[in-house]
Structure formats: structure tokens, C-alpha cells
ChimeraX commands (.cxc) that place a marker at each C-alpha (Angstrom):
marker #1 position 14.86,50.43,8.56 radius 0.5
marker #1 position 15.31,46.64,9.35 radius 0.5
marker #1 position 16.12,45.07,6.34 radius 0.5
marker #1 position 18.31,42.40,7.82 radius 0.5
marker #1 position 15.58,39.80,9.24 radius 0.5
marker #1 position 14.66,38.89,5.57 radius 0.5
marker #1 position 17.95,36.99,5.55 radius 0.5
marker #1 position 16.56,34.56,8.38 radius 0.5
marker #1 position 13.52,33.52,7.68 radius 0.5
marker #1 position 12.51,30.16,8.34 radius 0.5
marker #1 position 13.41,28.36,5.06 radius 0.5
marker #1 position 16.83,29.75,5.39 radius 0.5
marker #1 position 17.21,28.73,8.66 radius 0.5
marker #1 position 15.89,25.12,7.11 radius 0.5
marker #1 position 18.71,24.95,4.90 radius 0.5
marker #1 position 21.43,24.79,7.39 radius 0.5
marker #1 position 21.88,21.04,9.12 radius 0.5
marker #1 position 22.02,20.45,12.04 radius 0.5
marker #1 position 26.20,19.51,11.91 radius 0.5
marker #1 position 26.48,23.44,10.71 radius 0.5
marker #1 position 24.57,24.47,14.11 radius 0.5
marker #1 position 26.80,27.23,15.88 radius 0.5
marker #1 position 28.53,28.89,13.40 radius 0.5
marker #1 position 29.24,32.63,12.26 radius 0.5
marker #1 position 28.55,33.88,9.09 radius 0.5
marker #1 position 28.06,37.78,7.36 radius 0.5
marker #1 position 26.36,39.24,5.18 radius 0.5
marker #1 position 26.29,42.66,3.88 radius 0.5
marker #1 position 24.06,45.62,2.83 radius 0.5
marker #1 position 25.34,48.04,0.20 radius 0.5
marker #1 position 23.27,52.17,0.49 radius 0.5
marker #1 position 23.12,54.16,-2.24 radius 0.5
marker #1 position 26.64,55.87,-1.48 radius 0.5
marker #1 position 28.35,51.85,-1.89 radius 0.5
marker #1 position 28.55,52.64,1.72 radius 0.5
marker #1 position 28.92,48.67,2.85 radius 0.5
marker #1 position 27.48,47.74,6.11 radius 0.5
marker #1 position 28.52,44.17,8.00 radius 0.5
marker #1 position 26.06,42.01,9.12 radius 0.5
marker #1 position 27.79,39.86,11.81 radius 0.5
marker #1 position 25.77,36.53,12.66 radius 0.5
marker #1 position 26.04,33.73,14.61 radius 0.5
marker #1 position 23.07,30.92,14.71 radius 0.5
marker #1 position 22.93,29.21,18.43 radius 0.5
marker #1 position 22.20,25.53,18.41 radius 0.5
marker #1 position 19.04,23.76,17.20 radius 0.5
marker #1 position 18.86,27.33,14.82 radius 0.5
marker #1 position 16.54,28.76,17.61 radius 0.5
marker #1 position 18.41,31.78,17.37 radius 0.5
marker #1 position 20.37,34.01,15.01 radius 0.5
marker #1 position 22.32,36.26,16.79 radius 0.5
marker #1 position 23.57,39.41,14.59 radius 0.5
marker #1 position 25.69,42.56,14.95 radius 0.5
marker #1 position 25.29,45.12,13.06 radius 0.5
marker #1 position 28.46,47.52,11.70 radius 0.5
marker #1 position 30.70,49.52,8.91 radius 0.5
marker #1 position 33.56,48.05,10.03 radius 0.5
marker #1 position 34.90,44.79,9.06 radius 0.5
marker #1 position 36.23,43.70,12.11 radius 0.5
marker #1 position 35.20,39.76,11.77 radius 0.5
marker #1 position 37.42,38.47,14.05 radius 0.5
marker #1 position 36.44,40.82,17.11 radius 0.5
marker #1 position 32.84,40.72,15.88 radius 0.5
marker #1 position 32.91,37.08,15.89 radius 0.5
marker #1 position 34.40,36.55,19.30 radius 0.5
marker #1 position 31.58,38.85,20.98 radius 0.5
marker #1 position 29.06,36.58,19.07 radius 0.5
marker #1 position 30.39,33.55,20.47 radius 0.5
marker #1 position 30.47,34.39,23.96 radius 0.5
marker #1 position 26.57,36.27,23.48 radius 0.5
marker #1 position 25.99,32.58,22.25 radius 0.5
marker #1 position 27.45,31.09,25.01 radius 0.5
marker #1 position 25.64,33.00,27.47 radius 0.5
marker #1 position 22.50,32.05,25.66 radius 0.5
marker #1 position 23.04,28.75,25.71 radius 0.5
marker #1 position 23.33,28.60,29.40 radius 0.5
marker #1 position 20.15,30.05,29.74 radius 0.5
marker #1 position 21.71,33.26,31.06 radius 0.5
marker #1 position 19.67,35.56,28.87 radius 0.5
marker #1 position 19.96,38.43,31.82 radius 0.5
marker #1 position 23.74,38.02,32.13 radius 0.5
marker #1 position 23.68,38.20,28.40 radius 0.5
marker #1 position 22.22,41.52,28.19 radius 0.5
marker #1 position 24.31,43.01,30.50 radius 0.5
marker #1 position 27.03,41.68,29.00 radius 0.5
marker #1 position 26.03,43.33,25.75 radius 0.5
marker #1 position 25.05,46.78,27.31 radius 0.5
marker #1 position 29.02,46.61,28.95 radius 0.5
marker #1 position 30.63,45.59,25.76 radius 0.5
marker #1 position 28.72,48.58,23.62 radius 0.5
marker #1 position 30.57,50.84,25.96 radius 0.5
marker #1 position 33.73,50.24,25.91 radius 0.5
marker #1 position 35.94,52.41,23.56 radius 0.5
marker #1 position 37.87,50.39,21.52 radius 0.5
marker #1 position 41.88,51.05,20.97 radius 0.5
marker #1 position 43.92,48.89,18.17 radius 0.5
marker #1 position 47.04,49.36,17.80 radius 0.5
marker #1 position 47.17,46.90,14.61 radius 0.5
marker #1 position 44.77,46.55,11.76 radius 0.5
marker #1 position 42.39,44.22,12.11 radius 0.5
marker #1 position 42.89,42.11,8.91 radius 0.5
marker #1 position 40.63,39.42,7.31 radius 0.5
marker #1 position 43.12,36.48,8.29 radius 0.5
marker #1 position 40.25,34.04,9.10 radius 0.5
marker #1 position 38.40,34.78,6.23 radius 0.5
marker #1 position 41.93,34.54,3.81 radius 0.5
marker #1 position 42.80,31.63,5.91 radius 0.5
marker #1 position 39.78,29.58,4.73 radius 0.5
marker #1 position 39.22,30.73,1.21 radius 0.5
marker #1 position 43.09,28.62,0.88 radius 0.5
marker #1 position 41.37,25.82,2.49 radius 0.5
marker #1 position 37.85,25.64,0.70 radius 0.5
marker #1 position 39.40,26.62,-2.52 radius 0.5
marker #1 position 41.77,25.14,-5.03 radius 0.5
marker #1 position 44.62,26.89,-7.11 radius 0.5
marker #1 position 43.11,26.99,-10.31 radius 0.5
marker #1 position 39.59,28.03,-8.87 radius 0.5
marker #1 position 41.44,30.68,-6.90 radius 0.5
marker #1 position 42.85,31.88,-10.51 radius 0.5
marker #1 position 39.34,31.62,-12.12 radius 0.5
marker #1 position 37.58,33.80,-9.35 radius 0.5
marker #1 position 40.61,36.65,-9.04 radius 0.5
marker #1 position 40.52,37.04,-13.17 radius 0.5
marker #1 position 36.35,36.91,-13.23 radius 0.5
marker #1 position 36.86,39.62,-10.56 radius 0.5
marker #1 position 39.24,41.94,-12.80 radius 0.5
marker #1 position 37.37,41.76,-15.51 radius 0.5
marker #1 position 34.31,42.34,-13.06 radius 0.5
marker #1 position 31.90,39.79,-13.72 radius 0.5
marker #1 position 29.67,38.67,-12.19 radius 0.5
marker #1 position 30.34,35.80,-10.08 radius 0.5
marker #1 position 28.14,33.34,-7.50 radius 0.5
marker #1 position 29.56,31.18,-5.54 radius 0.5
marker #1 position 28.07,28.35,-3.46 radius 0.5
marker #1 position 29.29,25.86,-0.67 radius 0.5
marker #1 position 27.29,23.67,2.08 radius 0.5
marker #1 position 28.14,25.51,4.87 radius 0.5
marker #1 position 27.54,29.57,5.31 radius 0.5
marker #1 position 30.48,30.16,7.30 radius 0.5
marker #1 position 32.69,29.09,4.79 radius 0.5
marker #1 position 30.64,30.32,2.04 radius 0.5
marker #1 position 30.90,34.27,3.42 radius 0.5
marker #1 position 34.84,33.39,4.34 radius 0.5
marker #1 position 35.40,32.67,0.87 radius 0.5
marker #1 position 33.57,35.54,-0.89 radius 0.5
marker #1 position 35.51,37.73,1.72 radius 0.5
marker #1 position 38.89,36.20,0.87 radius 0.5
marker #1 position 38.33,36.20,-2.53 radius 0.5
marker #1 position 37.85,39.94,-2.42 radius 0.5
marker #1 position 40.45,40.75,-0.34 radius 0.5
marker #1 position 42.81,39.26,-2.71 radius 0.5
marker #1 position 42.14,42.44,-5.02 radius 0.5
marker #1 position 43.88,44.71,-2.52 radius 0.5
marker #1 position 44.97,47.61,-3.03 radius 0.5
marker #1 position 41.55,47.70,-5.32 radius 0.5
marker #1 position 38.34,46.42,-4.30 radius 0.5
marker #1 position 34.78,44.97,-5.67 radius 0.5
marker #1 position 32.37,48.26,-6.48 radius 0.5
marker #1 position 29.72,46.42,-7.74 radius 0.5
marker #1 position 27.01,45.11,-5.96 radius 0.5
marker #1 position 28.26,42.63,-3.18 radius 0.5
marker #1 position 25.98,40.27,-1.83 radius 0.5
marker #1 position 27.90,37.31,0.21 radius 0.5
marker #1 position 25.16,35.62,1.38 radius 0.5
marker #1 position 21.89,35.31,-0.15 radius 0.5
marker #1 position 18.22,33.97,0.85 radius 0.5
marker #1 position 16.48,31.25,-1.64 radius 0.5
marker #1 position 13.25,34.24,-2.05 radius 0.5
marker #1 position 15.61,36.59,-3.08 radius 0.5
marker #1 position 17.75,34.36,-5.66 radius 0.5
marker #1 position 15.44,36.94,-8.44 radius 0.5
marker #1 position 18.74,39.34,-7.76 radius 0.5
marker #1 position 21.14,36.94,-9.35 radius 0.5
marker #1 position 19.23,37.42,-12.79 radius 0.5
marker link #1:1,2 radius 0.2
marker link #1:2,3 radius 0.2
marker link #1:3,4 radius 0.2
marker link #1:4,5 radius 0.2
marker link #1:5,6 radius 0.2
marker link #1:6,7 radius 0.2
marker link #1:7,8 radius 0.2
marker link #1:8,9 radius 0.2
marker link #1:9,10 radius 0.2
marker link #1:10,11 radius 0.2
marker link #1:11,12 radius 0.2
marker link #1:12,13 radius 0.2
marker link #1:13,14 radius 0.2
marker link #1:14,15 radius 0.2
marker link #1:15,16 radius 0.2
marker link #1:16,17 radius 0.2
marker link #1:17,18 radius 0.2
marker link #1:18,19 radius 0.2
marker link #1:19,20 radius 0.2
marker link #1:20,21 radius 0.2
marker link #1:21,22 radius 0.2
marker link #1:22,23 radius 0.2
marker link #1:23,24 radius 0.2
marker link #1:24,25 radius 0.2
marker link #1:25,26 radius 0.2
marker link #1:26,27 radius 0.2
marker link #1:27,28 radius 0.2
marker link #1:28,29 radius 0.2
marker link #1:29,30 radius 0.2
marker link #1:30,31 radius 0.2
marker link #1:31,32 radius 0.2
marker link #1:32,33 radius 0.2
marker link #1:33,34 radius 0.2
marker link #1:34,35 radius 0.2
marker link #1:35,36 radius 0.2
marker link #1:36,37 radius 0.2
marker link #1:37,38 radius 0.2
marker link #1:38,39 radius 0.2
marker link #1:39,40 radius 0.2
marker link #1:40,41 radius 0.2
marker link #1:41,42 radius 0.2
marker link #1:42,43 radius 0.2
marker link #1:43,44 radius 0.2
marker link #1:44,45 radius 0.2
marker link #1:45,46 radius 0.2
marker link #1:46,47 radius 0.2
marker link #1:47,48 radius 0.2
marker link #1:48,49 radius 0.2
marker link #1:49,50 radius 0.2
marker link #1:50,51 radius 0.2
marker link #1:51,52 radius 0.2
marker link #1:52,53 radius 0.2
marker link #1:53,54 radius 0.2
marker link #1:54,55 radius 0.2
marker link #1:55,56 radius 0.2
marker link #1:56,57 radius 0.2
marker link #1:57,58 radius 0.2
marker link #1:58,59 radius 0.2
marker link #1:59,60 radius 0.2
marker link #1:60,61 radius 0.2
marker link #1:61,62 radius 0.2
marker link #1:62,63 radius 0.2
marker link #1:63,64 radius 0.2
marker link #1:64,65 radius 0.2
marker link #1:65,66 radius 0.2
marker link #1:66,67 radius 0.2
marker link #1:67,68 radius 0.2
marker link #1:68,69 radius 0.2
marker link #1:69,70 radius 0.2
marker link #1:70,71 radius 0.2
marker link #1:71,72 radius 0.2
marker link #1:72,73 radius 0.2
marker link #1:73,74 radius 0.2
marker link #1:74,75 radius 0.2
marker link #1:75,76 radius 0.2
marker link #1:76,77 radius 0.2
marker link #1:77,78 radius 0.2
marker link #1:78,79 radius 0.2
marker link #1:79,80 radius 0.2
marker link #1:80,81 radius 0.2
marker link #1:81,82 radius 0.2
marker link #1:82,83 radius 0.2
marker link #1:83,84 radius 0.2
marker link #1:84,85 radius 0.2
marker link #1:85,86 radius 0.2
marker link #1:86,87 radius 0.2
marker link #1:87,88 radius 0.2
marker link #1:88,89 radius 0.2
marker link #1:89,90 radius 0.2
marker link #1:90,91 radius 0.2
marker link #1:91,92 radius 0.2
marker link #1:92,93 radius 0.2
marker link #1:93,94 radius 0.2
marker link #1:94,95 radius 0.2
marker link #1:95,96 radius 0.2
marker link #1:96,97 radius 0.2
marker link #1:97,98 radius 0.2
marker link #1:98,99 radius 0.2
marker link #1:99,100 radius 0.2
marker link #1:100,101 radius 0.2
marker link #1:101,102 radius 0.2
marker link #1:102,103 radius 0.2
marker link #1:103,104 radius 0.2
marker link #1:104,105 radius 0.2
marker link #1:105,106 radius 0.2
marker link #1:106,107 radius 0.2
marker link #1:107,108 radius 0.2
marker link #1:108,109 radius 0.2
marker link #1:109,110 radius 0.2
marker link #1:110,111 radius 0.2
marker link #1:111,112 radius 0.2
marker link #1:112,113 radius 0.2
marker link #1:113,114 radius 0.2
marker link #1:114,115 radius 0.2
marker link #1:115,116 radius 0.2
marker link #1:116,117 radius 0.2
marker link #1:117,118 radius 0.2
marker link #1:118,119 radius 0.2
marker link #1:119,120 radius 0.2
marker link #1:120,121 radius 0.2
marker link #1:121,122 radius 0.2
marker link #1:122,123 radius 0.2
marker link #1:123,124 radius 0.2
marker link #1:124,125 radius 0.2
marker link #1:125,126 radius 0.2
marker link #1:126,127 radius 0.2
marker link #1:127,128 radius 0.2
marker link #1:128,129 radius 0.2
marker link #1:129,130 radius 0.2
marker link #1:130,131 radius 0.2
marker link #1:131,132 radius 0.2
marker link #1:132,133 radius 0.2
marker link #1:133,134 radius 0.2
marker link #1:134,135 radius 0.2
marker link #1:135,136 radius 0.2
marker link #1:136,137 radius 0.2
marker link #1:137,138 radius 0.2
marker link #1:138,139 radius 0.2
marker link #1:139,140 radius 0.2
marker link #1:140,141 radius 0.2
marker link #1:141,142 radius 0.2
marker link #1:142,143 radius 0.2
marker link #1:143,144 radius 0.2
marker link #1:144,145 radius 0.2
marker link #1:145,146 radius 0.2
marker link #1:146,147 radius 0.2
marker link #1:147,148 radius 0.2
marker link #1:148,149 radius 0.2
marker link #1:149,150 radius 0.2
marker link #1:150,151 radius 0.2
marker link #1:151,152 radius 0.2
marker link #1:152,153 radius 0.2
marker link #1:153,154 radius 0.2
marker link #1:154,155 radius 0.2
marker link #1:155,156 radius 0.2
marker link #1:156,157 radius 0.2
marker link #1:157,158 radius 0.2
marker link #1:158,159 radius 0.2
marker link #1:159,160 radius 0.2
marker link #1:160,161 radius 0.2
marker link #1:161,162 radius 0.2
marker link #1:162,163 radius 0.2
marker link #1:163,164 radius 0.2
marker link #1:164,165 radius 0.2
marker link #1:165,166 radius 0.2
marker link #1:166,167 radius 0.2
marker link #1:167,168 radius 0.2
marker link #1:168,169 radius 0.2
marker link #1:169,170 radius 0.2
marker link #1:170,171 radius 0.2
marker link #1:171,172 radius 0.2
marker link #1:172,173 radius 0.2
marker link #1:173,174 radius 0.2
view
């Protein structure tokens, strides 16, 4: 089932300016197990085109890098390349010899966020309440949610996690 296109319809695309215009976000969907699935995406300039990745593992830095050279192909017009380029890439067994960590995402929550804030969010997260927060740009918007919880390791959010979502679905927050 493709749920995923209901997080870029047009008036969410509308939301983002035009200064925002190449950047990657996430967002994630939750199954009935808590089973969390990554939603990698990366809108190409003028917002013609939202690029996303789908998988259960939250690699965002590797995720992100194949994003930005799929949108750099597109850019150039080289739509065929592209393809190929994608077809290569999903074959390719992949070998780490570290964990991939969230250091981008940790990175800038300690930016975007304040001290005290950063105290206010980790205690509304023990006590597991529930908790929106908003910014004027995505990618720092799903950074942030991602920092914050990575911040409860060795625990982690088991509630419904939502880091980014659409004006017609704001019903959920209620």
C-alpha cells in the first residue's frame, strides 16, 4: 500500500519557500507491530519533485547522500543516467563496519534548540507526553524530532511518532 504520497500533496509542497528548495527531510510510518519505517525525502528545486526512499533502517546520512546525488542527476536533466544509477545502487550489498549514528540529526537539534528547551522536550518525553514541535524549515524540523529522541537512548519513544506532518492530517494531533 502507498500511503506515503499523502505527505506531498500540493499544499504541502506550497508551504515550503522557495529559500528551503533542495533539502532532505523524513518522515515515518509506524504498522501495527510499532515496526517504524523511514521515509527518506529530498524535494529538487522549484518543488517539482520529491524524491523519497523508502526503509527500516535509519541510516539518514547514507540515505541522504544517495538522495542528493538522484537530485543531482535530475537536475541535469539526466533522468536515464538517474535510473541506472538507482537500479546499480539497489544492488550493491552494503558492509559497515561502524554504526551508522544520527550525528546530523543530534548535530542540529544543538543548533535549532536552546538549553532549557532541550530540558523541556527530554522531561515531556519521560513522562511521555505528548509533544509537537514546529520550525520553518522541514529539514530541521525532522532533525530535531530525531535528535530529540535519540537523546532517550538506551530507551526510546513507543508511542506514536509522527515527525513530519501534512496540514489535512493535523485531525491526528487532537
Amino acid at each position: 500500500v502507498r500511503v506515503f504520497p499523502r505527505f506531498f500533496e500540493p499544499v504541502m509542497l506550497e508551504m515550503v519557500s522557495q529559500s528551503q528548495v533542495g533539502q532532505n527531510f523524513t518522515f515515518v510510518l509506524t504498522d501495527i507491530d510499532s515496526k517504524q519505517r523511514f521515509g527518506f525525502c529530498r524535494l529538487t528545486q522549484g518543488c517539482r519533485v520529491c524524491i523519497c526512499l523508502l526503509s527500516y533502517l535509519p541510516w539518514f546520512e547514507i540515505y541522504y547522500k544517495l538522495l542528493n546525488t538522484l537530485a543531482d542527476y535530475l537536475c541535469k536533466h539526466q533522468s536515464r543516467v538517474s535510473v541506472c544509477w538507482v537500479e546499480s545502487v539497489c544492488h550493491v550489498p552494503v558492509y559497515l563496519s561502524v554504526p551508522v549514528c544520527l550525528q546530523r540529526n543530534l548535530t542540529e537539534y544543538f543548533v535549532a534548540v536552546d538549553v532549557n528547551n532541550m530540558l523541556q522536550l527530554y522531561a515531556s518525553m519521560l513522562h511521555e507526553r505528548r509533544i509537537i514541535i514546529t520550525s520553518s524549515k522541514l529539514s530541521t524540523l525532522t532533525a530535531c524530532v530525531h535528535g530529540a529522541t535519540a537523546m532517550l537512548f538506551p530507551m526510546y519513544w513507543q508511542h506514536i511518532f509522527i515527525p513530519v506532518l501534512p496540514p489535512h492530517l493535523l485531525d491526528y494531533c487532537w
